[in-house]
C-alpha positions as CSV (number, residue, x, y, z in Angstrom):
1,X,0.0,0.0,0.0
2,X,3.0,2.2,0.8
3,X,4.0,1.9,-3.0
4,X,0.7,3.0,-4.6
5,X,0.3,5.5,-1.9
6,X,3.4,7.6,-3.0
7,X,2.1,7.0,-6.8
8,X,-0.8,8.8,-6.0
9,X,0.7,11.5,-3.8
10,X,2.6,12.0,-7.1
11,X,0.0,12.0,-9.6
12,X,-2.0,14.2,-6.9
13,X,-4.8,11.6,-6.2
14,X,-4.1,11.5,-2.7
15,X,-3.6,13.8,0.2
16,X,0.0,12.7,1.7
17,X,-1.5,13.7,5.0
18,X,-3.3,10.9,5.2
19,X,-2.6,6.7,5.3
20,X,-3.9,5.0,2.1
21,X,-6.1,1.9,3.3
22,X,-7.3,-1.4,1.3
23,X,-10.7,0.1,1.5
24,X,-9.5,3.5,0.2
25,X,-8.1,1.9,-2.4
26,X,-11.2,-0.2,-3.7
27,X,-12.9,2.9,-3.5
28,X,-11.0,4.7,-5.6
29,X,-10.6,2.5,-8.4
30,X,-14.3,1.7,-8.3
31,X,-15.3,5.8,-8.6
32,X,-12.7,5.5,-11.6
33,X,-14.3,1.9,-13.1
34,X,-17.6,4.7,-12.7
35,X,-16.1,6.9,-15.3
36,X,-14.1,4.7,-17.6
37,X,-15.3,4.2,-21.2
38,X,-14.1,0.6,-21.4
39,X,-15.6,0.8,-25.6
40,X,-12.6,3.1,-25.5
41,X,-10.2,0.7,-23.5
42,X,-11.3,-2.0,-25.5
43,X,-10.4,-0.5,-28.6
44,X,-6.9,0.7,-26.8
45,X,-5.5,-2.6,-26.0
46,X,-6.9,-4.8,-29.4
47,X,-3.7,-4.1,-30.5
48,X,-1.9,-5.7,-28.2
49,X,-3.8,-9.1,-27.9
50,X,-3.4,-12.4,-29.7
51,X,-7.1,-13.3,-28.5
52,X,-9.3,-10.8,-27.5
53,X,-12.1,-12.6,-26.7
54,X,-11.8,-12.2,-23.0
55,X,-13.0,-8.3,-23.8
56,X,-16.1,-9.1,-23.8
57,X,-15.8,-9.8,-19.9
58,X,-14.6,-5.7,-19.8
59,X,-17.7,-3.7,-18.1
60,X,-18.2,-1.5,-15.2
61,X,-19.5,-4.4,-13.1
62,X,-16.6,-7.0,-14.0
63,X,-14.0,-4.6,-12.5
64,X,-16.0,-3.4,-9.7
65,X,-16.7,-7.2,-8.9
66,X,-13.1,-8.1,-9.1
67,X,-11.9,-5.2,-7.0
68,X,-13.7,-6.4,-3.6
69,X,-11.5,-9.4,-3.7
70,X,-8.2,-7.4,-3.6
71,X,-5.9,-7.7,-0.8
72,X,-2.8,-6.4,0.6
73,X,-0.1,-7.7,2.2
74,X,3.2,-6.2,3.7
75,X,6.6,-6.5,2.5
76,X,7.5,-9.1,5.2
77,X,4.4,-11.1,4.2
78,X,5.3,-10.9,0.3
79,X,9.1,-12.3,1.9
80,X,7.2,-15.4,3.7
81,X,5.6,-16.6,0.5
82,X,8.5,-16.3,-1.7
């Protein structure tokens, strides 16, 4: 969380005042999943994909789905499973 937190400081997303939590995070993306144009998106990354059938999963409600299972873990944690 530490990482993304000074990534969003920097792109001025976040007030460095406060902590970034999970729950911040999920937040955010999902106001952003809110506002994407994922027509657009898909069109964006068709370039890049040998099989873009899997597109067709790309909505509002995929991502915002997907996002509530995100977790976080510490550097020490991320050692452990190594």
């Amino acid at each position: 969380m530490f990482h993304l937190q000074k990534r969003l400081e920097q792109s001025e997303r976040w007030d460095a005042s406060k902590r970034l939590t999970l729950q911040d995070a999920k937040e955010l993306l999902k106001d952003r999943f809110s506002q994407l144009d994922f027509e657009a998106a898909k069109k964006d990354v068709i370039p890049f994909l040998a099989d873009t059938s899997e597109l067709e999963l790309w909505n509002q409600a995929f991502f915002q789905a997907i996002t509530e299972n995100l977790t976080a873990s510490t550097p020490m944690e991320q050692e452990r499973t190594r």
